[in-house]
GUVO-304456 format. One record per residue: residue in three letters; x, y, z of N, C-alpha, C in turn. Coordinates in steps of 0.001 Angstrom, whole numbers, plus 500000, padded with zeros to 6 digits. Atoms other than C-alpha are relative to their C-alpha. Example, Ala and Ser with C-alpha at 12.3 -4.5 7.8 and 13.67 -1.06 7.14 Angstrom:
<dogus>
ala500890498810500000512300495500507800500900501200500000
ser499180498810499940513670498940507140499230501090500730
</dogus>
This chain:
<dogus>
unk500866498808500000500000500000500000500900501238500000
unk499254499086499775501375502988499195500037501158500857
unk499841499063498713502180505877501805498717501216499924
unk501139499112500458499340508458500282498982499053500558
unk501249500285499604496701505898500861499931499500501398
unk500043500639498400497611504492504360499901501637500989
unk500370498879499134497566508406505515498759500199500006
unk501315499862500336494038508672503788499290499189501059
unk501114501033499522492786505666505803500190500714501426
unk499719499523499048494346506924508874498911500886500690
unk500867498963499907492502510109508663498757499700500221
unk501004500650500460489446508488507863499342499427501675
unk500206500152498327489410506633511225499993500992500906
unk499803499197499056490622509081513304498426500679500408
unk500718499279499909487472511105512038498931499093500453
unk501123501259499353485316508009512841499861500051501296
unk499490500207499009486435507778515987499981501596500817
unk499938498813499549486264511881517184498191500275499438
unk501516499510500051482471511590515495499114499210500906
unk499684500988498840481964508638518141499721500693501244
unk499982499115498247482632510717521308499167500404499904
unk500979499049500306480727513861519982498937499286500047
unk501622501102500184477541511276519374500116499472501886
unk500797500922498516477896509799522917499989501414501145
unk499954498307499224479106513806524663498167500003500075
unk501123499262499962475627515016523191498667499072500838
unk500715500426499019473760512104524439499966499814501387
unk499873499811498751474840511931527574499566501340501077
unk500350499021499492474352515452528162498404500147500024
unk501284499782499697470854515380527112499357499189501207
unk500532500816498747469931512764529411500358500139501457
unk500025499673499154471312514085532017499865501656500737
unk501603498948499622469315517292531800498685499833500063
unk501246500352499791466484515455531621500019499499501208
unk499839500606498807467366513553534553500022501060501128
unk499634499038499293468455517094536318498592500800499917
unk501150499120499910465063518866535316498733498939500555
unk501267500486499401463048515999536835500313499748501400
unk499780499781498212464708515944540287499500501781500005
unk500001498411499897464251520016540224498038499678500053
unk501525499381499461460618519349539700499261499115500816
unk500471500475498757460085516375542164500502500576501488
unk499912499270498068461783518260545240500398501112499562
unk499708498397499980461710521915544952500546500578500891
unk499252499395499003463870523792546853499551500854501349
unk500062499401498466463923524868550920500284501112499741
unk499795498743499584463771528369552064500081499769501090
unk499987499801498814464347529998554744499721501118500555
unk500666498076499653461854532912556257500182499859501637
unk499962500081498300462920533885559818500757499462500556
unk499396500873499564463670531372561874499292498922499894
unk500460500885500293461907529142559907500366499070498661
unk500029500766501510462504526371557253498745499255499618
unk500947501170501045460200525732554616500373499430499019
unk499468500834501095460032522788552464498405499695499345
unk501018501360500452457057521225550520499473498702500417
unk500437501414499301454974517917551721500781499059498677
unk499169501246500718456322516708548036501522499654500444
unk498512499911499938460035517811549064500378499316501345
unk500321500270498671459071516506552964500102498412499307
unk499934501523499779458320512827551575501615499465499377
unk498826500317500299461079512868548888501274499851501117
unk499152499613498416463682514044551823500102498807501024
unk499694500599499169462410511283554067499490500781501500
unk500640499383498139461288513914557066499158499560500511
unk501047500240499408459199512379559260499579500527501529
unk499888499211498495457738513976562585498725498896500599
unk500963500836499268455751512308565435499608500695501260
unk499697499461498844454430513384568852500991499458500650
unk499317500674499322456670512793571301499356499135501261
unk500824501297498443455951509776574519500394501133501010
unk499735499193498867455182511427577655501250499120500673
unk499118500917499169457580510577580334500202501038501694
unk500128498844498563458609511931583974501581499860500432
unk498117499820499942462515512903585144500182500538502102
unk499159499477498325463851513160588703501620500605499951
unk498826499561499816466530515181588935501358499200500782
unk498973501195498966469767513564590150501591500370500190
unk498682499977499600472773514231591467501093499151500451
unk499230500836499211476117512424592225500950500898500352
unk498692499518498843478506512588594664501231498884500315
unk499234500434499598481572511275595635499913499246501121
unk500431500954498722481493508333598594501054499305500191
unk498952501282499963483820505808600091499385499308501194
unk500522501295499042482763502795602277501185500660501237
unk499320499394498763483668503892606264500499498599500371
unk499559500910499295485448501766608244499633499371501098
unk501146500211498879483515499779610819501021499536501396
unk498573500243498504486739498560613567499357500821500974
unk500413499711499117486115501228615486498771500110500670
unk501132500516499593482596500568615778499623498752500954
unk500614501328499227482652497173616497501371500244501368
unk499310500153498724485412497947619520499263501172500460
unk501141498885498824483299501005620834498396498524500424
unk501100500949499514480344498101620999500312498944500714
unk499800500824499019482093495319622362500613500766501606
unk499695499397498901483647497686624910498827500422500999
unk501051499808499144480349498870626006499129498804500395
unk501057501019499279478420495500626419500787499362500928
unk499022500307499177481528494440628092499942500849501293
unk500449499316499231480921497323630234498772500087500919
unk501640500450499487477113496465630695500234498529500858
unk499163500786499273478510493433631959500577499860501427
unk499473499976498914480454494235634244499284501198500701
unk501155498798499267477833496838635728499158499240500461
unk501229501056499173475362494240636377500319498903500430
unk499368500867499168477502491967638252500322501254501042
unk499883499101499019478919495235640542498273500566500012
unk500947499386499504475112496476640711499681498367501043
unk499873501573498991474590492185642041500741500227501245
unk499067499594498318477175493244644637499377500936500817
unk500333498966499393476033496356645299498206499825501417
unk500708499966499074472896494955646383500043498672501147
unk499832501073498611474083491939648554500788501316500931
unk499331499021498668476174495282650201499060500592500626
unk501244498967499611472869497228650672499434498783501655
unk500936501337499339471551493492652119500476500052501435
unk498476500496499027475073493056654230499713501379501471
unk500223498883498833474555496563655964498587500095500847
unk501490500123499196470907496645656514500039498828501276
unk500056500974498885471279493259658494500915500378501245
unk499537499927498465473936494210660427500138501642500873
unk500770498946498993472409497795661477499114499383500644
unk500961500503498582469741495800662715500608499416501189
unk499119500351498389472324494075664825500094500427500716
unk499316498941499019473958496634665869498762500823500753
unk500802499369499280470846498523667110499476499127501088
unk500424500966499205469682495588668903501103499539501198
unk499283500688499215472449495016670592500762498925500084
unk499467500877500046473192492078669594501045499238498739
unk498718500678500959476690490417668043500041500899498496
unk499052499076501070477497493446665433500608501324501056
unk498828499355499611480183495581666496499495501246498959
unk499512498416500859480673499403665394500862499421499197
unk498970500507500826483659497939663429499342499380498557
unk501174501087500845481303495207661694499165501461498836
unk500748499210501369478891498404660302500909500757499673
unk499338499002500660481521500586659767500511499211498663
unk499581500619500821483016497769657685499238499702499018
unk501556500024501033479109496926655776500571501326499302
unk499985498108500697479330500696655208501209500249499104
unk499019499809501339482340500877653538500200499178498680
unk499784500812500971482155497868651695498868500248498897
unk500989499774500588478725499122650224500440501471498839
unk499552498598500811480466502469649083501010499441499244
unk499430500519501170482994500442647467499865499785498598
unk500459500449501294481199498690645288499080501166498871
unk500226498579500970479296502251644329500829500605500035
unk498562499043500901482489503924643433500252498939498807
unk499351500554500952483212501017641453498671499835498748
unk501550499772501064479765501145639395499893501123499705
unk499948498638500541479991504862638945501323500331499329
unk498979500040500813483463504438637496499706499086498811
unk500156501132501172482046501545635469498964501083499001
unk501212499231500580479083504199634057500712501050499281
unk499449498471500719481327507345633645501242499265498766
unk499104500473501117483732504602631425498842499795498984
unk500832499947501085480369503594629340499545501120499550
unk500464498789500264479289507438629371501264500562498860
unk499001499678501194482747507729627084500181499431498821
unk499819500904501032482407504919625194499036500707499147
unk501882499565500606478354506560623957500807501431499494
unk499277498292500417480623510271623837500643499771499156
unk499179499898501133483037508978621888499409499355498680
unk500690500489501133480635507320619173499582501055499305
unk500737499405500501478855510178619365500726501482499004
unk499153499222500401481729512929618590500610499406498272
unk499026500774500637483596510159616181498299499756498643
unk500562500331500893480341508711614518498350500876499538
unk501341499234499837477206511220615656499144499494500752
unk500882500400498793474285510929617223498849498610499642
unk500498500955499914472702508216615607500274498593500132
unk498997500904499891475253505807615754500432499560501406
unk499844499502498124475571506829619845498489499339500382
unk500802500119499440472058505850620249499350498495500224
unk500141501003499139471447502807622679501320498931499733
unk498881501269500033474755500783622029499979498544500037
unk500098501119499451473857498072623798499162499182499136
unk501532501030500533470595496819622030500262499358498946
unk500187500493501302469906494756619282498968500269499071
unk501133499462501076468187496057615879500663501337499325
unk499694498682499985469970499361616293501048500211498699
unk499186499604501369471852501116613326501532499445500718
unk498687500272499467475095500237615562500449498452499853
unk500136501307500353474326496679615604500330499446498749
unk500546500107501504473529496205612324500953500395499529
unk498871499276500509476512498057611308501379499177500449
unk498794500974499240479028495938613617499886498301499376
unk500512501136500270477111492920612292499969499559498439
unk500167499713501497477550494124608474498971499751499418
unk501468499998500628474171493779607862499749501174499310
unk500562498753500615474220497214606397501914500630500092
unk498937499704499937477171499246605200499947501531500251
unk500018498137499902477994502938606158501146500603499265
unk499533499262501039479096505138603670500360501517500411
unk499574498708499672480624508633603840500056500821498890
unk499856499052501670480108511247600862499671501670500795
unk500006498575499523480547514761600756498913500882499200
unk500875498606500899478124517728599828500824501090500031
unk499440498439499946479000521398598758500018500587501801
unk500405499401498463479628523139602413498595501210499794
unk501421499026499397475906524497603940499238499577499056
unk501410500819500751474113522441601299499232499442501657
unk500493500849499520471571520356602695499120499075499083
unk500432501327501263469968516827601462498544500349499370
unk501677499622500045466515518134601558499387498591499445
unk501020501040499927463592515728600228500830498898498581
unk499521501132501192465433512962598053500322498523500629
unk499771501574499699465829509357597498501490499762499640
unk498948500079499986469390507930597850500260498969499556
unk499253501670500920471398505132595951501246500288500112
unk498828500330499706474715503786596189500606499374498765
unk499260500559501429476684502738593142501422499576499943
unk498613500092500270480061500953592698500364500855499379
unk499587498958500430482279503959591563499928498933498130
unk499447500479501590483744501520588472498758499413499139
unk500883500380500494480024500565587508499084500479499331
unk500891499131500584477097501972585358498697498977500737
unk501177500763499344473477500843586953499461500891501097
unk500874499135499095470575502337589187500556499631501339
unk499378499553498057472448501751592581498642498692500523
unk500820500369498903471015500190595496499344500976501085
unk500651498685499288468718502041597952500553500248501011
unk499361499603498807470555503826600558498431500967500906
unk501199499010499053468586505796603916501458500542500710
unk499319498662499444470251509477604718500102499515501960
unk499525499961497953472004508928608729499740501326500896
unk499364498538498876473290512449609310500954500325499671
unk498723499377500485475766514611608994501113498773500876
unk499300500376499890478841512780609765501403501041500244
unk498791499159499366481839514619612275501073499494498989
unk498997500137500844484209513031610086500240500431498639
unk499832499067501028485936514823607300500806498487499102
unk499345500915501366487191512528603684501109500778499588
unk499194498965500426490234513448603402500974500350498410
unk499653499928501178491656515167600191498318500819499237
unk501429499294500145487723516406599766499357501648501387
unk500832498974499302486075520044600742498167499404500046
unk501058500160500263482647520047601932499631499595501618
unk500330500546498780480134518738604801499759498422499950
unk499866501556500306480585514978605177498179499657501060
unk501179500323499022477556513287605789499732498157499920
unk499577501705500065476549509140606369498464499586499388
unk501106500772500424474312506793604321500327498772500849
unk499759501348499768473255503285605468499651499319498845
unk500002501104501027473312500335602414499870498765500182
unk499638501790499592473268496962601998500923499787499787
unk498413500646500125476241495215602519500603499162498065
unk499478500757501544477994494749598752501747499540500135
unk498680500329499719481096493472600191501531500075499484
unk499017499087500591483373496492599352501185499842501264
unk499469499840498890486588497008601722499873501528500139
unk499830498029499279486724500030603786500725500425499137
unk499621498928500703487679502994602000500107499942498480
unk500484500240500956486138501516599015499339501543499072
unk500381498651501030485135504455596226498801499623499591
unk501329500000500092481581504550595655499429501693499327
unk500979499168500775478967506410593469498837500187501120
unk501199499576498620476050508396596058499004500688498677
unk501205499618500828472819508960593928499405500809500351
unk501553499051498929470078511804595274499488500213498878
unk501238499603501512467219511671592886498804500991500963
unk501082498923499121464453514312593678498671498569500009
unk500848500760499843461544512653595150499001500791499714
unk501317499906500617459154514534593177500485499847498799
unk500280500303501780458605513533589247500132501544499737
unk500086499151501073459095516511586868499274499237498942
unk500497500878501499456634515660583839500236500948498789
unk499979499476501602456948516317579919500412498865498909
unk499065500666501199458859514354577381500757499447499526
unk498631500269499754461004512020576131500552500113498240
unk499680499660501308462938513278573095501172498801499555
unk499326500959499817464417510302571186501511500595499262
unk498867499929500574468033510288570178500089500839498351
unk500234499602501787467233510389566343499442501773499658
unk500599498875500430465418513713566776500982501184500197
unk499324498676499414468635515873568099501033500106498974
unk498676499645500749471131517835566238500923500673500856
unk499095499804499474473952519143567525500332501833498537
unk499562498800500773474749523043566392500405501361501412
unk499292498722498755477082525692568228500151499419501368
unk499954500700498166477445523377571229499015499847500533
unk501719500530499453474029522514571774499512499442499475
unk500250501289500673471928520210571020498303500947499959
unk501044499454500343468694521334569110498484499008499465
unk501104501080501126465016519759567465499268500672499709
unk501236499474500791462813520538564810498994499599500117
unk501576500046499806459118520975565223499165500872499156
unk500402499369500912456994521338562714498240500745500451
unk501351498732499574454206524442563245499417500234498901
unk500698499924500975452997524335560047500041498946498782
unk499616501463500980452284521584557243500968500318499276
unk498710500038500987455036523074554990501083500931501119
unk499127498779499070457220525251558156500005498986501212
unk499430499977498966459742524075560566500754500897500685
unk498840499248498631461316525506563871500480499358500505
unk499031500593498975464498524667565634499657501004500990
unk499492499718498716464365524730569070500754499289501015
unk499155500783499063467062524288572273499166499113500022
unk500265501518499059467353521001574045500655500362501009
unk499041499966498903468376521318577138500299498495500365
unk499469501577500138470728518008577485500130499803501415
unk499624500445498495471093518118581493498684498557500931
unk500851500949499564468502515515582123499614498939498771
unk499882500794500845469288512509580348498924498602500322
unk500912500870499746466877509394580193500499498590499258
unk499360501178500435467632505684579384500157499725498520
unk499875499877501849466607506366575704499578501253499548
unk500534498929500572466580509477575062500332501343500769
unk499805498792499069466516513091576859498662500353500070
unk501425499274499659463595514824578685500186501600500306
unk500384498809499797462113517782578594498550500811500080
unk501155499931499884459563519689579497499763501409499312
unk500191499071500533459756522603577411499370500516498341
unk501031500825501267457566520499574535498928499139500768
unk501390500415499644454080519122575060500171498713499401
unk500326501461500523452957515757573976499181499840498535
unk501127500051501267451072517228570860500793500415499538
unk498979499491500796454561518808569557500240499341498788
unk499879501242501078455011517233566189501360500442499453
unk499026500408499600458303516312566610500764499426498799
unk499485500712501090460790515529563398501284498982500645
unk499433500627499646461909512563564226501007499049498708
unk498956500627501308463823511727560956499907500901498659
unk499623499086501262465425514429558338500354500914500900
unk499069498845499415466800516661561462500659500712499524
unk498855499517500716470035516910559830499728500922498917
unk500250500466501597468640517423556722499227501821499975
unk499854498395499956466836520667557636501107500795500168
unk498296498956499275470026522104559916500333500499498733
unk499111499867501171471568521620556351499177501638499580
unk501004499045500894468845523676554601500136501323500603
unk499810498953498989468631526333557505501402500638499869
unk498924498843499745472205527379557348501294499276498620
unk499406499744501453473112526482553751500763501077499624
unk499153499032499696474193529909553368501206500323499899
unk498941500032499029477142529381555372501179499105498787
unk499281501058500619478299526512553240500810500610498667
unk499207499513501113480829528052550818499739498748498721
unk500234500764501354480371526644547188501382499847499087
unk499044500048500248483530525388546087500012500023498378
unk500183500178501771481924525325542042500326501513499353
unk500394498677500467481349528764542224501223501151499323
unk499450499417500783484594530072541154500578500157499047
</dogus>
């Protein structure tokens, strides 16, 4: 073939092949203006009047937005605190010391009254005349004061043992030592554990229910009952120390513990689910729709969290609540903002 006609053919192709593209360019383009002018007229574009976004019910289903009321619900406020399991030793030796004491009080009161017995008989002697000696009652007599010095030393040692509970552990902890049933008991007996947590100084607990929580655990606690302030200070912590009683979860002393105070009245309103919150400027927000084509964002206040969800009471139960396309407004709402990287 000679060199003239193998350029001819060349050419020939080439142009085949560049009329090719052009044929698939133009179709492509048309079809995907057709494709572009039928999204444009199934979801028409969001505004934004105010502090409101509107969209269309067609642009609302396309989109996916869906809103619902929200479930009532009710929120106790709750606070934690810092706690550590007390140490019970000196408890149980202030208690055995005092029944030990009781003890030995009602064996010297046993004496005391065979001395009462001892003298009476032998004053009658002695008045009578017969076989007691001055010596004899002087000797009754002293031996009777003996044994009350030694029972009023035995009383003013249990009157320290009850002082020093009461200084060391308070006054409910001080009250009856001896008995059985008593928070002291019960406490020496580990039937119940005593706890130590601190409040802000000059708080007080006022009307709440109390729980106890392993520090390293997540879970509603066990039910604790408020003691009293507690003389003892936690140390490394400011504040007024005060004492719960628990059930025994067989922590060691100076165990770290979670202290619950839920308010013991209900707050009612709402429980907003997860899906419905956005997050904008450090807060957490939800749309509610006030009109069939017009939404409003409003706060959330996030400080009262709920097992699924957050409550609030600053929405009703008839709020109609977008519980799916949140985002999806935010977007729309502060579009704006969104620099257009086509545009230059």
């Amino acid at each position: 073939m000679s060199p003239r006609l193998r350029t001819l053919l060349l050419l020939a192709q080439a142009a085949i092949i560049v009329g090719l593209v052009w044929t698939l360019a133009l179709f492509g383009r048309d079809e995907f203006q057709s494709e572009g002018d039928d999204d444009v007229i199934a979801t028409p574009p969001a505004r934004v009047e105010g502090d409101r976004v509107v969209i269309a019910a067609e642009a609302q289903r396309a989109a996916g937005i869906a809103v619902q009321a929200p479930a009532a619900a009710e929120y106790r406020a709750s606070q934690r605190y810092f706690g550590v399991v007390a140490d019970p030793r000196t408890l149980v030796e202030a208690r055995q010391r005092y029944l030990a004491l009781a003890a030995q009080m009602a064996g010297v009161e046993a004496q005391l009254a065979q001395r009462r017995a001892d003298l009476a008989r032998v004053q009658a002697l002695f008045n009578e005349g017969r076989n007691a000696t001055a010596r004899e009652l002087e000797a009754a007599r002293a031996a009777l004061a003996g044994e009350a010095q030694r029972l009023a030393a035995l009383e003013a040692e249990r009157r320290a043992v009850v002082d020093g509970l009461r200084v060391v552990w308070g006054e409910a902890l001080a009250e009856r030592p001896g008995d059985t049933g008593t928070l002291l008991a019960r406490a020496t007996a580990r039937e119940v554990e005593l706890i130590q947590f601190v409040l802000p100084a000059g708080a007080t607990p006022g009307n709440l229910t109390w729980r106890v929580n392993v520090a390293a655990a997540e879970g509603p606690g066990a039910a604790a009952r408020l003691i009293g302030r507690s003389p003892q200070a936690i140390p490394g912590l400011q504040g007024d120390t005060w004492l719960l009683a628990a059930p025994p979860a067989g922590l060691p002393a100076g165990a770290r513990v979670r202290v619950l105070a839920d308010s013991s009245q209900a707050l009612r309103g709402v429980r907003i689910p997860p899906s419905a919150v956005v997050r904008f400027g450090g807060k957490a927000w939800v749309y509610v729709r006030v009109a069939p084509d017009q939404f409003e964002r409003r706060a959330l206040p996030t400080e009262r969290p709920l097992a699924d969800g957050l409550f609030t009471d600053t929405l009703g139960p008839d709020a109609q609540l977008v519980v799916s396309g949140a985002q999806l407004l935010l977007s729309e709402e502060f579009k704006f903002q969104i620099k257009n990287e086509n545009s230059d």
